[in-house]
C-alpha positions as CSV (number, residue, x, y, z in Angstrom):
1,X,-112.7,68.6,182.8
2,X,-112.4,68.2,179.1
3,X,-110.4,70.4,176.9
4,X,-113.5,70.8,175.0
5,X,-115.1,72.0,178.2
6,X,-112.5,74.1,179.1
7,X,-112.5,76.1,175.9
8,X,-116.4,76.8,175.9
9,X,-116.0,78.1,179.6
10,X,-113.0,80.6,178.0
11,X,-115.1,81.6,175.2
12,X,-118.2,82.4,176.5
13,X,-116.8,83.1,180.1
14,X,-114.0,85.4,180.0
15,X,-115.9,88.0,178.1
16,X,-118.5,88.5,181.0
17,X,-115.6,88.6,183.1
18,X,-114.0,91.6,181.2
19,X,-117.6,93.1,180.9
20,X,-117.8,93.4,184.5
21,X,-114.2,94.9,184.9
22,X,-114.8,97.5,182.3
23,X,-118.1,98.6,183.9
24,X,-117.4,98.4,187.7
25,X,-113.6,100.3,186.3
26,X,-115.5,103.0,184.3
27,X,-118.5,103.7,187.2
28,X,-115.7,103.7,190.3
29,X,-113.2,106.6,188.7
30,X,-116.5,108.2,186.9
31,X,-117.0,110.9,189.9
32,X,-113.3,112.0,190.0
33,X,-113.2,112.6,186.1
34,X,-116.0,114.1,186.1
35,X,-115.0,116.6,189.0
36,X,-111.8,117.2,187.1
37,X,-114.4,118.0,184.2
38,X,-116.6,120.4,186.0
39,X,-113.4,121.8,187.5
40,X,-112.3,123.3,184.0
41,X,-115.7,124.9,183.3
42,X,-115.5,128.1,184.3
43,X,-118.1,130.5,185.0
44,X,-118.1,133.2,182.3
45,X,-117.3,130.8,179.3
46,X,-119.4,131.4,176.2
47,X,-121.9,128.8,175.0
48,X,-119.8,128.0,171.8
49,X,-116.8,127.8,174.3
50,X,-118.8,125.1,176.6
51,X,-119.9,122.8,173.6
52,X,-116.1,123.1,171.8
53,X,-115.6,121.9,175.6
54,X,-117.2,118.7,175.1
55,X,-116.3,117.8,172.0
56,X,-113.0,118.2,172.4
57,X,-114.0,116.1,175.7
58,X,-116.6,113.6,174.5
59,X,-118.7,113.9,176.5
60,X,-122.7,113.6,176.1
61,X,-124.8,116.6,176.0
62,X,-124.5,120.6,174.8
63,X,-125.2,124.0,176.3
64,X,-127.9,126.1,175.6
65,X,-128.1,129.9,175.9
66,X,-129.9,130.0,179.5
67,X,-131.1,127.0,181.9
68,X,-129.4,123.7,183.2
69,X,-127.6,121.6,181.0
70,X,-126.1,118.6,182.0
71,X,-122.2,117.3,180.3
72,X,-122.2,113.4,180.9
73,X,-119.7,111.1,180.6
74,X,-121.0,108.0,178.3
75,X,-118.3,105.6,179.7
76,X,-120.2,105.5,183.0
77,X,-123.7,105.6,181.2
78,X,-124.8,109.1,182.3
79,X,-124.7,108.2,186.1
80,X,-121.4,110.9,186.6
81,X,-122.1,114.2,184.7
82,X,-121.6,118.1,185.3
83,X,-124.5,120.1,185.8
84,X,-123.6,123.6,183.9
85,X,-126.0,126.2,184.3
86,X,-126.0,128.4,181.8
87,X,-127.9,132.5,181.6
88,X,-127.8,134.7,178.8
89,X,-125.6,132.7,176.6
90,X,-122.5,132.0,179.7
91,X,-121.6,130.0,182.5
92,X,-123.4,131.1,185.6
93,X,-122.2,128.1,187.4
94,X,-120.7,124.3,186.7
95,X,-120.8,121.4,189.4
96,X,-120.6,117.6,189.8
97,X,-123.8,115.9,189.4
98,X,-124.6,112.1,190.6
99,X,-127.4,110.8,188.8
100,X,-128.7,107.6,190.5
């Protein structure tokens, strides 16, 4: 094989390679950090406490003052998030939430 031939498979190889890694990576550990997420909402927390939460987390998504909300995690596209349920302006209840 050429050099030539060799440095075109690098170029244009390698980066699918490490596009692969990264998304397989980010979708296999997705589930346990987003457990650990859900984990440190705690029923009780104020709306304005929940969205601080995910800013200071990154994460996708907000809290309204009742109904479901759901806190995803964009480094596994929104298949890993926390479904946060949310009445009269607190937590009624946070879990782990699979979305496939």
């Amino acid at each position: 094989m050429s050099p030539l031939a060799k440095g075109l498979g690098a170029l244009f190889g390698l980066p699918i390679v490490l596009a692969i890694i990264f998304f397989s990576y980010f979708n296999l550990t997705g589930e346990d950090r987003m457990r650990a997420v859900c984990g440190e909402v705690k029923p009780g927390m104020t709306r304005a406490q929940v969205n601080q939460f995910v800013l200071d987390k990154r994460l996708d998504g907000s809290a309204g003052d009742r109904g479901v909300s759901f806190l995803g995690d964009s480094r596994s596209y929104g298949r890993h998030t926390c479904k946060v349920t949310m009445e009269a302006g607190t937590v009624k209840a946070a879990q782990y939430s699979f979305a496939d």
